[in-house]
N, C-alpha and C positions, 0 to 999 in steps of 0.2 A: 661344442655349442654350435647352433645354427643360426643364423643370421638369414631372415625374410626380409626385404622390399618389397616392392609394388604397392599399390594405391587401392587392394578390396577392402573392404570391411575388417577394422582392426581390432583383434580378440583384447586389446587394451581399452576397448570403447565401452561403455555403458552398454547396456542391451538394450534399451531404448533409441539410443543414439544411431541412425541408418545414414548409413553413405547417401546425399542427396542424387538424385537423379540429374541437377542443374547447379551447380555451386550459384551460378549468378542468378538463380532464381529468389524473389522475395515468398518467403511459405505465411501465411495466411494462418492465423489471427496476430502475429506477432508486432503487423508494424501499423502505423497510421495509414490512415486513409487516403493522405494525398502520396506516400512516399512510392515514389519509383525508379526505375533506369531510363535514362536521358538517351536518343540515339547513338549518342558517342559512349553509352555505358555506365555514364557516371547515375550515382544516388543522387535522387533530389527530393529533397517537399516545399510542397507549397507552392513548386513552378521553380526552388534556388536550388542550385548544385550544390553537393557538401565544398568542393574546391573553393567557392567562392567566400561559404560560409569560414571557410578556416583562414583563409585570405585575409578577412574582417574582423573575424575574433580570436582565431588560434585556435590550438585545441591543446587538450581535451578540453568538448563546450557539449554542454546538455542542450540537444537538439529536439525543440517543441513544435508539432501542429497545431495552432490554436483552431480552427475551425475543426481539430477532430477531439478535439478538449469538449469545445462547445457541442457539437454534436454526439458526443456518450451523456455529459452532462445531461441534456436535453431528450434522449431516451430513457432514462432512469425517470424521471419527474412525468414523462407523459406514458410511459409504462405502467409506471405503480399506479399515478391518476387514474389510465383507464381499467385496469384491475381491479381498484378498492371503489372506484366509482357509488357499486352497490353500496358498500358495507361502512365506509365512514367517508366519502366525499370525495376522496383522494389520499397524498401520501405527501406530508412532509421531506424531501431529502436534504438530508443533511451531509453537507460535503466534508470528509476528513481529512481538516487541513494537515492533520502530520504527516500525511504524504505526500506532501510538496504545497511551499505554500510560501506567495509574494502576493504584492497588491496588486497587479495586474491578473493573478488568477481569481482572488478573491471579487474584483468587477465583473471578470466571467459569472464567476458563479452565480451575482446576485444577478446580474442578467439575463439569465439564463434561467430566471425562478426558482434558485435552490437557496438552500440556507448554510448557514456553515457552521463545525462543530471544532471548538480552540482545544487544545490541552496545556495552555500554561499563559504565565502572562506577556509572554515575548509573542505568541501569535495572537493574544487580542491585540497585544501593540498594531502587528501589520494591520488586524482586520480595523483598529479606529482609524490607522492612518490613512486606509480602503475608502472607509467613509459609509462603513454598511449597515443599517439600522441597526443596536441593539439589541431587538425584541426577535432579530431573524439568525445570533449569535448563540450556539453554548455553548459551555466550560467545563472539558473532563479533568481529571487528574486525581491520583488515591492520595494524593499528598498539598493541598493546595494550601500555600501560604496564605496569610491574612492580608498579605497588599494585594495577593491575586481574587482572593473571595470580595476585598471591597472595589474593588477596578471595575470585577463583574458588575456588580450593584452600580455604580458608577455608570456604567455603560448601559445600564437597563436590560439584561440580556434574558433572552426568552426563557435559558434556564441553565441551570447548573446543576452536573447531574453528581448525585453525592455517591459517595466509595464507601464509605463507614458510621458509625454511631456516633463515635467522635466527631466526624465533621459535620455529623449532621446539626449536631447542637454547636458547635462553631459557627455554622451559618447562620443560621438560627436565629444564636445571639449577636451575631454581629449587623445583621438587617434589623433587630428590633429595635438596636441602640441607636440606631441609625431613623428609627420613625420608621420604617417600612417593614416589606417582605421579601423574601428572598422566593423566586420560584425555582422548586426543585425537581428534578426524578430522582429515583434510587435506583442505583444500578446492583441487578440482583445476580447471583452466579447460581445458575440454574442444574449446573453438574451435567451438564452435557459434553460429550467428546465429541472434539472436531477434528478431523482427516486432515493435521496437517503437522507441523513442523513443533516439538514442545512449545518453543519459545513465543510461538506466535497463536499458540490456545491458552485463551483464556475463560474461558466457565470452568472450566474442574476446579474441584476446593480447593488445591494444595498451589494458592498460587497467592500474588497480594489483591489482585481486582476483586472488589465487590463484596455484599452482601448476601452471606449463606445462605439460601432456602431450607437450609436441613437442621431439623430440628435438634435442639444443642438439651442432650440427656442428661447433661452434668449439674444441673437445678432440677429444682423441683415444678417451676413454673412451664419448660420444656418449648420455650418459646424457640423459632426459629429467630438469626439476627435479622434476616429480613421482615419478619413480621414484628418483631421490637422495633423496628426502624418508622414501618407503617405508623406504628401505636405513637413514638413519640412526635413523629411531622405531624399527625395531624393535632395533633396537645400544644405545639408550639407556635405562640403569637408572632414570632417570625419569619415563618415558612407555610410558602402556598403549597401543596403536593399536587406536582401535575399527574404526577404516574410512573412507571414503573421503566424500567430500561435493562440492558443484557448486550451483551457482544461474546462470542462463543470462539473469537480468532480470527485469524489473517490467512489468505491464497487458499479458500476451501471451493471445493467443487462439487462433492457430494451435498446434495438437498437434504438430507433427514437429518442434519443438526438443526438448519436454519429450523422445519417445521419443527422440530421438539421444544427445541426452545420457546417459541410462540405458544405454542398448546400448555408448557409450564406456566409460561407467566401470565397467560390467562386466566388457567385455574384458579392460580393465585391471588388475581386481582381479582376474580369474583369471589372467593373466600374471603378478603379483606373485608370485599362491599358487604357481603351478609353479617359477618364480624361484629363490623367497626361502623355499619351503617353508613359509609364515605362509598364515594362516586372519585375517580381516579379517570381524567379523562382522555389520557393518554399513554400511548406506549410505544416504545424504541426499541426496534427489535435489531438492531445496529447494522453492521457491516461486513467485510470480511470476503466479500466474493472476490475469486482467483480469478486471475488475467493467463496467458500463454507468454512465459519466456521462454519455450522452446519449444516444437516440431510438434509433440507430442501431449503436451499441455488443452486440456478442451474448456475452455471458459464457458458458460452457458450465458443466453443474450440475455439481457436485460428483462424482456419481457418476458420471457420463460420462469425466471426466479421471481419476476412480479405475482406471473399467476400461480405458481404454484405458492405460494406464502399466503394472498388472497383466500384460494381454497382452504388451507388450515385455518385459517382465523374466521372465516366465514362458518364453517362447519364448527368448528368449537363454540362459538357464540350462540350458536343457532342451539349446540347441546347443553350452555349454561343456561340459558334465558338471560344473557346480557345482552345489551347495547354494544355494539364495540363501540374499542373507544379510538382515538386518532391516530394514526399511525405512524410512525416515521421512521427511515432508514436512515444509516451511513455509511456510504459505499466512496471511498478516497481510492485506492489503488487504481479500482476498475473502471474509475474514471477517469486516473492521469496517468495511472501507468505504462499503457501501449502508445498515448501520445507522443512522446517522446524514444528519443535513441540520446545512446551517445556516441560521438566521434572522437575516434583518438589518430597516430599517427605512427604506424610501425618504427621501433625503431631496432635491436639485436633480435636477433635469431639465432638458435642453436637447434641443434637435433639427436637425443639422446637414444642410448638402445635400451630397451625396456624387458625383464624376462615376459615370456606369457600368464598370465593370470592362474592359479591353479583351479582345475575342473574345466578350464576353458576348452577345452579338446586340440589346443598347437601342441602340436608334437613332432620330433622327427629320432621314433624311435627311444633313445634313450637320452636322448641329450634335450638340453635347455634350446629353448627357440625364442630369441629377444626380435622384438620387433620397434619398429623407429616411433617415436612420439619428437614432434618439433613443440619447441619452445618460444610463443611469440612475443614480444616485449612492448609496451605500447607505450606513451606517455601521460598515463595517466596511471591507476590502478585501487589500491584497497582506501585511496583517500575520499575516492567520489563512488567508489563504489563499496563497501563495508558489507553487502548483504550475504557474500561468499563467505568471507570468513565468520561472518556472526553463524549463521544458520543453513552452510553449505546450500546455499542458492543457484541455482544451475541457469546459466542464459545460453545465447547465440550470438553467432557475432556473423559479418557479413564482408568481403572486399569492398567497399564503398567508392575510391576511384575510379574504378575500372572495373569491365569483365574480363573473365581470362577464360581458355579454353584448355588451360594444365588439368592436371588428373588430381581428384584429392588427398589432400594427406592428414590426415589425424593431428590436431595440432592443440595446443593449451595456452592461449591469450591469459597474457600474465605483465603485472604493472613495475614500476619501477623503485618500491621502496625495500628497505630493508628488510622483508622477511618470507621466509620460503611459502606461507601462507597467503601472497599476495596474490591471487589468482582471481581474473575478471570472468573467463571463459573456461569452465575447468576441460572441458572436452566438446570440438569443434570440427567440422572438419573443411578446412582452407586449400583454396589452389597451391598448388605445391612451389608456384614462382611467386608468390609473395614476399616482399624484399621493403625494404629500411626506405620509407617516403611514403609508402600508402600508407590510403585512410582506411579502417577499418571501422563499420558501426556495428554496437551491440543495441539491440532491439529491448523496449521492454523497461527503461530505467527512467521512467517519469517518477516514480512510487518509490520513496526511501532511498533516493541513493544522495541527491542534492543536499536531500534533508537529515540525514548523517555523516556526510562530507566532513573531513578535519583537514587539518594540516600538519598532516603525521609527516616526518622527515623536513619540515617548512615547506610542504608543495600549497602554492597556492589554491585555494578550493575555485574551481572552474564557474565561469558564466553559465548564464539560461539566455539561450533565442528561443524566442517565437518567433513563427512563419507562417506569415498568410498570403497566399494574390502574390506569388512573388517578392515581395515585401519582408524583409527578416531585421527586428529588432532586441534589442537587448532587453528581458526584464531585469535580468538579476545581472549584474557587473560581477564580470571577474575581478580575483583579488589578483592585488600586485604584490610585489615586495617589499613597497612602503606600508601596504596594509599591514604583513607581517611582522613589520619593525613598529609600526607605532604603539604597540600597547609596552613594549619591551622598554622600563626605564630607567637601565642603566645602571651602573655598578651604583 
């Protein structure tokens, strides 16, 4: 066997993965706006050093920009505006609170001119206790209980968008008995493939989201369920039908899902309207747009996916003879996701030897050629961050105390609970003098990581800072260890 060192490019690495040119350099689109190195080298946003921040709250702590929160925020809403300008007015955005979501974001958002979209009734909670109109609130979810549907109604929410036939007629009846209506969309599964991870595509049929477009052969009647859905909202004395809705997936990059989907459900809401004689005066053509968690990752701006969405729906319209109707997006990751890091705090290191890959071309002749991968330990891992192990999620991670001018080493940011699975950072590559006290920040974990947080092993789930102007406050309190005992009652 042969045994390599040195620090080129490691045939154990991803092929995408390339030796930086600068370890201490920050690569671009991964972090916030204000985040940078301090003279002395350390990471800061907002104007604070992480040293100061871990000082004040510990870590691991999910590390927010709010002025680069507000500022994505605030390009989605005057993108789409001036894109759909023409064609219906502007654009509704609707913020996906399940990508992270306290009452201090939800102020943002309404401040910020966006509206916000719940999936259950624990985040209408935060948003009533936010304090934010009802009429600028919806409510996803395939499965929505009857204290979540009448909460909604309760709260007057601009809409609840429905998943199946069954709930259609549970809302239905539950706003008639109630004296009113319920306003709905129908979320339709348009059978589009989206470029991304299974788990996180949702239009194709074989899934639980949404209402078929495709017509159901096994009757005689051959109606699609979305168009039975059509037929019965608008039959129903307790349901307003605003229009029609679709979301095709999460972290997608490629443009021809988002326009497919809009050109389906267009056609199909002017088929309704000739149908059914209904006007449907709106449509949600969801979210889903990808952020950069690593080097290689290319998010497209804002405006770019405004106009290019604009042009399909404009040009479809113009080939139906419809009106379009109002539009609105829901874009949650692309909005919170780069705002935030998180900080954690080196703590073991080892360094194992690894054979070469096979087809990799290391060789030395006829023998095996192992090369070094280090294993880095942080204090945090799959409790605040779950996105690795759920759907092999790939991030970055960065020396955040310090710069260093070692050579790099192929390294795997890995957390502290029980299972070999635990991996933050699956492949990274770190100064080679990284040692047990630095901060290390992984870039990129505004979006799903707070918001699937456990307390797997009793690790307590970490705080959220915001930082603005210098200024860094807590939204979200870390838990303690009396948090963890108190639900606990006792033999």
């Amino acid at each position: 066997m042969s045994v390599q060192t040195g620090n080129s490019a490691s045939p154990l690495a991803p092929e995408w993965l390339a030796v930086p040119a600068d370890l201490n350099a920050l690569q671009e689109p991964m972090w916030a706006g204000s985040v940078q190195r301090n003279d002395d080298g350390e990471l800061t946003v907002g104007g604070t050093t992480v040293q100061s921040l871990k000082e004040q709250f510990g870590t691991p702590l999910f590390v927010m920009d709010e002025a680069d929160f507000r500022a994505r925020a605030r390009a989605f809403k005057d993108s789409f505006d001036a894109a759909f300008a023409d064609i219906c007015g502007g654009v509704d955005v609707y913020y996906a609170g399940k990508s992270f979501l306290c009452t201090a974001v939800v102020k943002w958002v309404e401040e910020e001119g966006l509206h916000l979209d719940t999936a259950s009734g624990g985040e209408l909670a935060v948003a009533a206790r936010a304090g934010i109109a009802g009429e600028r609130v919806a409510l996803h979810g395939n499965n929505k209980s009857d204290g979540e549907i009448k909460r909604a109604l309760d709260m007057g929410l601009g809409r609840i968008v429905v998943d199946s036939l069954s709930e259609l007629v549970r809302v239905g009846d539950i706003a008639q008995a109630r004296g009113g209506q319920a306003k709905i969309m129908l979320r339709l599964t348009p059978g589009v493939h989206a470029h991304t991870h299974e788990f996180i595509a949702t239009a194709h049929e074989d899934q639980k989201f949404g209402l078929s477009m495709a017509a159901d052969t096994t009757d005689q009647v051959g109606l699609s369920a979305a168009e039975e859905a059509v037929a019965a909202a608008s039959a129903h004395p307790g349901i307003e039908l605003l229009g029609l809705h679709c979301h095709i997936g999460s972290q997608i990059f490629e443009p021809d899902g988002f326009a497919l989907a809009a050109e389906k459900l267009l056609r199909f809401l002017a088929a309704m309207q000739e149908k059914y004689s209904i006007v449907m005066p709106e449509l949600d053509l969801g979210g889903g747009y990808g952020i950069a968690y690593t080097p290689v990752d290319t998010p497209r701006p804002a405006a770019e996916i405004a106009q290019a969405m604009a042009a399909v729906v404009r040009s479809t319209c113009a080939e139906l003879g419809i009106d379009a109707p109002r539009i609105s997006i829901e874009p949650g990751r692309a909005i919170v996701g780069s705002t935030t890091f998180t900080l954690y705090e080196v703590g073991t290191l080892k360094t194992v030897r690894v054979d070469a890959p096979a087809g990799s071309g290391a060789s030395d002749g006829d023998n095996n050629v192992t090369y070094p991968r280090r294993y880095v330990s942080v204090d945090g891992g799959m409790s605040d961050n779950a996105r690795p192990v759920l759907y092999d999620a790939d991030y970055s991670a960065i020396l955040a105390s310090r710069t260093s001018a070692a050579a790099p080493q192929l390294s795997r940011v890995v957390g502290k609970h029980c299972e070999s699975g635990d991996i933050v950072v699956r492949d990274v590559y770190l100064p080679e003098d990284v040692a047990a006290g630095d901060l290390l920040a992984v870039p990129g974990t505004g979006a799903y990581c707070w918001a699937l947080s456990s307390n797997y092993n009793y690790l307590a789930r970490p705080g959220v800072v915001a930082v603005r102007d210098g200024s860094a406050r807590l939204i979200v309190r870390g838990e303690t260890e009396e948090d963890l005992l108190n639900r606990d009652m006792g033999a």
